[in-house]
C-alpha positions in Angstrom: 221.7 284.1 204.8 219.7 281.5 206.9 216.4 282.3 208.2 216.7 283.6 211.7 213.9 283.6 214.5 214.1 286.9 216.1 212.6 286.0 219.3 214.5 282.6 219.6 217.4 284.5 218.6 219.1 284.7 222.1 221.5 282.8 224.7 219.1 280.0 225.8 220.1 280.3 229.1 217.9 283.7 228.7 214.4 282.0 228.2 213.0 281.9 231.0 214.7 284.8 233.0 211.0 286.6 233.2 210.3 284.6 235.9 213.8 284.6 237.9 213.8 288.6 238.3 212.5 289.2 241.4 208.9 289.6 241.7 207.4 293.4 240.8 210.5 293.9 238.6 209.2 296.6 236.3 212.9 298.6 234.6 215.9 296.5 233.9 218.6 298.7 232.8 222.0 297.1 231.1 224.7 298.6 229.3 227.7 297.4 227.3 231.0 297.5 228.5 234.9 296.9 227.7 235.8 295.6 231.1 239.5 295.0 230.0 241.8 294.1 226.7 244.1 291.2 226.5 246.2 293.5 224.7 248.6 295.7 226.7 248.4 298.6 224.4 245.1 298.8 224.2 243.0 301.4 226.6 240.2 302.8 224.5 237.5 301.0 222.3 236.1 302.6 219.2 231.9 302.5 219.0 230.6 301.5 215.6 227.9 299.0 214.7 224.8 300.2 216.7 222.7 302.1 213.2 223.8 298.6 211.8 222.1 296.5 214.5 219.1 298.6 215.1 218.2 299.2 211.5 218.7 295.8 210.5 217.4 293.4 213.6 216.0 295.1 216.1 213.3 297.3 212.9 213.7 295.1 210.1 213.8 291.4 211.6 211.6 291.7 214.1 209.4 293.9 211.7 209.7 290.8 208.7 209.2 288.1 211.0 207.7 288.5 213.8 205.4 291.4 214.1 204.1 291.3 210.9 203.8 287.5 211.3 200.4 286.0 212.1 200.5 285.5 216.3 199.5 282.1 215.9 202.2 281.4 213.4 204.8 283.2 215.9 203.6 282.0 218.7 203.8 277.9 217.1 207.3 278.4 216.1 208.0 280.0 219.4 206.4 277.1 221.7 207.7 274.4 219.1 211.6 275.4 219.7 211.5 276.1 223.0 209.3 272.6 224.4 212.2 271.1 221.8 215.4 272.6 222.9 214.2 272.6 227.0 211.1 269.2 226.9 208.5 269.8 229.3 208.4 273.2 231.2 206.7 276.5 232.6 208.4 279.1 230.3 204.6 280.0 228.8 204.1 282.4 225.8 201.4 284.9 227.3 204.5 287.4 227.4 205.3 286.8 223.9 201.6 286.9 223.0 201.7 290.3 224.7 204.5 291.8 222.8 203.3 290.7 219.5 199.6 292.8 220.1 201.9 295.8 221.3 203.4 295.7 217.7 206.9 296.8 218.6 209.8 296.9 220.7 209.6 298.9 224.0 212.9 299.8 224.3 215.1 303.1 224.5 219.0 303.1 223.8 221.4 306.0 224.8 224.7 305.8 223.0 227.7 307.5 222.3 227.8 308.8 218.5 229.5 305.8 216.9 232.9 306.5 215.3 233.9 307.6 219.1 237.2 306.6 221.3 236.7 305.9 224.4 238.2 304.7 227.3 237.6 300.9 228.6 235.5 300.4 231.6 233.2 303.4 230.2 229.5 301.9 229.0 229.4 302.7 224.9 225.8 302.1 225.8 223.0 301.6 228.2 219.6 300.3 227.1 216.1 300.1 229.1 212.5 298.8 228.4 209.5 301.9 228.2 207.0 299.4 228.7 207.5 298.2 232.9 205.2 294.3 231.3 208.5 294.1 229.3 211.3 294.0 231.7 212.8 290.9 230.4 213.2 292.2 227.3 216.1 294.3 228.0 218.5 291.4 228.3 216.5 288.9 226.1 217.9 291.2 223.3 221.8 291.7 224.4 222.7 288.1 222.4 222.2 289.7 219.0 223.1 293.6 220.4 226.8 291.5 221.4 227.4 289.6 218.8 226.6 292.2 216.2 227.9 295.1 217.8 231.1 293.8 220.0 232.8 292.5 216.7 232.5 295.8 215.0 233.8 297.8 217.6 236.9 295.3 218.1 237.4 295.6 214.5 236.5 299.3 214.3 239.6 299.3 217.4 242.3 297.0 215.8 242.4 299.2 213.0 243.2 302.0 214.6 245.5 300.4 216.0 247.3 300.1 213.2 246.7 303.6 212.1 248.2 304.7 215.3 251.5 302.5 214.5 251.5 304.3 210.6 251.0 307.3 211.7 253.9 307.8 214.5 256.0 306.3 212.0 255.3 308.1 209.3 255.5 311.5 211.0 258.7 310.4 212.3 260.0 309.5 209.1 258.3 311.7 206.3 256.7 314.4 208.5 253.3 313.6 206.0 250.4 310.8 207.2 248.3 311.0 203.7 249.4 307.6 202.7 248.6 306.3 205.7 244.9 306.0 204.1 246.1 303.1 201.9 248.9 301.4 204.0 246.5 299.2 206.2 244.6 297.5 203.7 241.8 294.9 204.5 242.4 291.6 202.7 239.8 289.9 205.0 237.4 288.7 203.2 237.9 285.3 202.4 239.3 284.2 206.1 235.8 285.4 208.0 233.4 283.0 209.5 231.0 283.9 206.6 230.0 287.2 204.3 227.8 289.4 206.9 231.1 289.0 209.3 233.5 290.1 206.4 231.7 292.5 205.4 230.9 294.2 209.2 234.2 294.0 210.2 234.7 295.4 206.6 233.0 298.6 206.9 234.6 298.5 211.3 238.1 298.8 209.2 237.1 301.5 207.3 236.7 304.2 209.7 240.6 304.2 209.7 241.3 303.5 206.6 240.3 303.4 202.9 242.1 300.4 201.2 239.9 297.1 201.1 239.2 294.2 199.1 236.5 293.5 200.4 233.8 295.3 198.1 230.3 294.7 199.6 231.9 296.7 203.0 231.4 300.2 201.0 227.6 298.9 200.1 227.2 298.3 203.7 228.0 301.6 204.8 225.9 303.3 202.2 222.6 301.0 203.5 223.0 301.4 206.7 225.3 304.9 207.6 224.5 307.0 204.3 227.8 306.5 203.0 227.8 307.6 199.1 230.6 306.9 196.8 229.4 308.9 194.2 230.0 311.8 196.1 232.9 310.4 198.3 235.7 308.0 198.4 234.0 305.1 201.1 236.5 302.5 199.7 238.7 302.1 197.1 242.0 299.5 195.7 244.1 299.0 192.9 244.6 296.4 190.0 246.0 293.3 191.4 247.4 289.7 190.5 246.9 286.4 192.4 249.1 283.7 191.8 247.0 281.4 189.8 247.1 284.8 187.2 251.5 284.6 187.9 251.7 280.8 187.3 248.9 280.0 184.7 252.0 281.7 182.2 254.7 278.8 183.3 258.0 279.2 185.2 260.2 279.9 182.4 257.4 282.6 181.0 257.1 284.5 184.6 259.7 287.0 183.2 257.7 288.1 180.2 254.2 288.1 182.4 255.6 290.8 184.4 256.4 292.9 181.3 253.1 291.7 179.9 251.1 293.2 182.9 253.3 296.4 182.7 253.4 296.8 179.3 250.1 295.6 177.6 247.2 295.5 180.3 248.4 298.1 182.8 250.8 300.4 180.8 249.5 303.7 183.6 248.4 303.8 186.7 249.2 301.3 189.8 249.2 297.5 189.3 249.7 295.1 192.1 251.9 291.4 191.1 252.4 288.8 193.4 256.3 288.2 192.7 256.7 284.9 195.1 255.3 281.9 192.5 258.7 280.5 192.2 261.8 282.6 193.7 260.9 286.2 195.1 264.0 287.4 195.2 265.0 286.4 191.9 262.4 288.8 190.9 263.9 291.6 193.3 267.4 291.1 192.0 267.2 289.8 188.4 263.7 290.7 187.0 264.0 294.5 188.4 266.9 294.9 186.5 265.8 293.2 183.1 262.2 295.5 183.7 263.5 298.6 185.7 263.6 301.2 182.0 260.1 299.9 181.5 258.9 300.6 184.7 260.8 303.9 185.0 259.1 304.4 181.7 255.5 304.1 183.1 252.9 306.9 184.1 252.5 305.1 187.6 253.7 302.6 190.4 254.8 298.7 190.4 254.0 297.3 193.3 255.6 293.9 193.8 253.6 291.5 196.2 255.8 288.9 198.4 253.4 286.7 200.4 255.6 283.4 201.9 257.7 283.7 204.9 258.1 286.0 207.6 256.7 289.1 206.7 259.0 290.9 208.7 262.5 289.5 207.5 261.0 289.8 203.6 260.2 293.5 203.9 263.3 294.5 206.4 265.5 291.7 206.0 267.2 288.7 207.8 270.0 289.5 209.8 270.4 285.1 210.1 271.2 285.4 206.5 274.2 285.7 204.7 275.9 289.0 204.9 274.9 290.9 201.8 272.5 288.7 200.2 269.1 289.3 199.1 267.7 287.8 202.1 270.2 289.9 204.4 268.7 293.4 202.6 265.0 292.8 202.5 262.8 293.9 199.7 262.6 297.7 200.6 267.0 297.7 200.3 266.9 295.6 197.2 264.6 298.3 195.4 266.9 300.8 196.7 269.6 299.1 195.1 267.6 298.6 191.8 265.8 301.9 191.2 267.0 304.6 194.5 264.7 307.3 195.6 265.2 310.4 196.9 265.5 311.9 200.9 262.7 312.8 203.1 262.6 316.6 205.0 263.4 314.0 208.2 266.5 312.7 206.2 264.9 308.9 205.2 265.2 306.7 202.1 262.0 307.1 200.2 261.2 304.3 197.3 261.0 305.7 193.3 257.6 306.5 193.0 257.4 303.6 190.3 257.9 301.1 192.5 256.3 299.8 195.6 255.8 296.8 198.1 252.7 295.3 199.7 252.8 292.3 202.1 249.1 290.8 201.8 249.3 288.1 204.5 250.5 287.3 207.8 250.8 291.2 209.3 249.5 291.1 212.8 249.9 294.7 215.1 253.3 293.2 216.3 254.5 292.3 212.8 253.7 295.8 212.1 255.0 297.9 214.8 258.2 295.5 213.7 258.4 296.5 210.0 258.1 300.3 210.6 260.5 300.2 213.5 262.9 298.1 211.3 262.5 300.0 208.1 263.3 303.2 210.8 266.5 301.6 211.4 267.4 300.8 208.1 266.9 304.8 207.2 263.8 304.0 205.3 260.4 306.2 205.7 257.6 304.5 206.4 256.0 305.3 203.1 257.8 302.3 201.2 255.6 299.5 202.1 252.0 299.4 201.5 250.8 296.6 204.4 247.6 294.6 204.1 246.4 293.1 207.5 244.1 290.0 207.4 
């Protein structure tokens, strides 16, 4: 990660705002709020990043490299950006001066615990400088409290979200929200604007759920919220394929790599294959059949991985299509067909437990209210398809 200034970390608009508070200002007090969603259906924020951003910037940064950085050094870099970035002006360094001899931040925050719902327009936090020489502190530092802080809470939100959408329909349809844990599953990673963002919206999605790719999210929560997965399950997936694993075998081989992953490298247990390299529902229809006493055969779960088209016409079907086709069914009816299931209590299709489905691109909360409402139709439980959200 690039080196970051703490005390030129901010808005630059924000420099010289000492000076503009009225004069005698001695207690600036802010808080953070949600003033409004775009979203219609969302009316509460979850809280989560604050032990993140106060262990890490506000003690550790300014810590590293700034208090325990000689003044004169501090104070260069400080006068050196700031006559760069505004050319000749009164901003001064006395206050920064000052703050370095105090040797740490004079600042109090009052938060809700973190993990909480709450409604929008209610502050998640309020902060205040202790020290009355340091009123411009308490906005100098809401940049980095923002933009560390606002991104895990709207990630900490949009997957509950989604838990909210499982779990009504899985009630609904099985009566049981257990496998909700795994069925919105955070394939993130490698569409973030850099690691630290993957990883804090990461550990945000995890409050909600326990499926992720993306690894360093469970060492995240262990530094900063005492997280241990020795002791607990932070985070967990499964074996998986990717498609230059399906194609690196050839077209005319994709038959036996299936029975190859199945057979030889993952004869137990569950094993994730990306089924779309050529013709998807060739596999449903064809390779299902040729594999179906092998998989039956196994001590664990197939879970075959579409990951072109419309998420929601793959998984539920295309009523465009033709009548009866492939297309027409969608993947959850063509396993049906292939390997049947047995009845939920509420009196809905539920998959073989060998076989599964997981959708790892393209799900968005709409697509997702979509698929469960459309498997509901189709007198499917919700259980069938294991989503992944990126």
């Amino acid at each position: 990660m690039m080196y970051l200034n703490p005390v030129t970390a901010i808005d630059g608009y924000k420099v010289d705002h000492r000076r503009q508070y009225p004069d005698n200002t001695q207690v600036i007090f802010s808080n953070l709020t949600a003033r409004k969603s775009r979203r219609g259906y969302t009316e509460q924020m979850v809280f989560f990043g604050l032990q993140y951003f106060i262990k890490h910037y506000l003690i550790d940064s300014w810590n590293r490299d700034f208090f325990q950085q000689p003044k004169e050094q501090v104070i260069r870099q400080f006068s050196r950006r700031i006559n760069n970035y505004l050319g000749p002006n009164n901003v001064g360094t006395q206050h920064i001066e000052a703050l370095h001899d105090l040797g740490y931040l004079p600042i109090k925050i009052m938060a809700l615990p973190e993990g909480s719902v709450y409604p929008l327009k209610v502050p998640c936090l309020v902060l205040y400088n202790t020290d009355e020489r340091f009123f411009w502190l308490t906005n100098y530092l809401e940049t980095m409290l923002s933009a560390n802080v606002w991104g895990m809470c709207t990630s900490a939100t949009t997957a509950l979200q989604y838990r909210k959408i499982f779990e009504t329909y899985a009630l609904e349809t099985d009566g049981d929200i257990a496998f909700v844990d795994w069925q919105g599953h955070d394939f993130s990673f490698r569409g973030m604007y850099g690691a630290e963002a993957a990883v804090m919206s990461g550990a945000a999605h995890l409050l909600s759920f326990t499926g992720t790719d993306t690894i360093p999210a469970i060492d995240f929560l262990e530094q900063y919220y005492l997280a241990d997965s020795d002791k607990e399950l932070v985070g967990g997936s499964v074996a998986a394929t990717e498609h230059s694993v399906m194609c690196a075998g050839g077209m005319e081989n994709e038959l036996e790599t299936f029975r190859r992953l199945i057979e030889d490298i993952y004869p137990s247990g569950i094993v994730s294959i990306v089924s779309d390299s050529w013709d998807f529902w060739q596999v449903m229809t064809e390779f299902t059949v040729a594999l179906k006493d092998r998989i039956l055969a196994r001590e664990g779960k197939v879970v075959f991985r579409p990951d072109t088209g419309c998420p929601v016409k793959i998984i539920c079907g295309d009523p465009q299509a033709a009548v009866g086709s492939p297309e027409y069914k969608g993947a959850i009816e063509c396993l049906w067909d292939v390997f049947g299931g047995s009845t939920t209590a509420k009196g809905y299709k539920l998959l073989d437990s060998h076989v599964g489905l997981i959708y790892g691109d393209s799900i968005t909360i709409e697509r997702a209210e979509a698929i469960c409402a459309g498997l509901k139709a189709k007198g499917f439980a919700l259980k069938n398809p294991l989503m992944i959200y990126k």
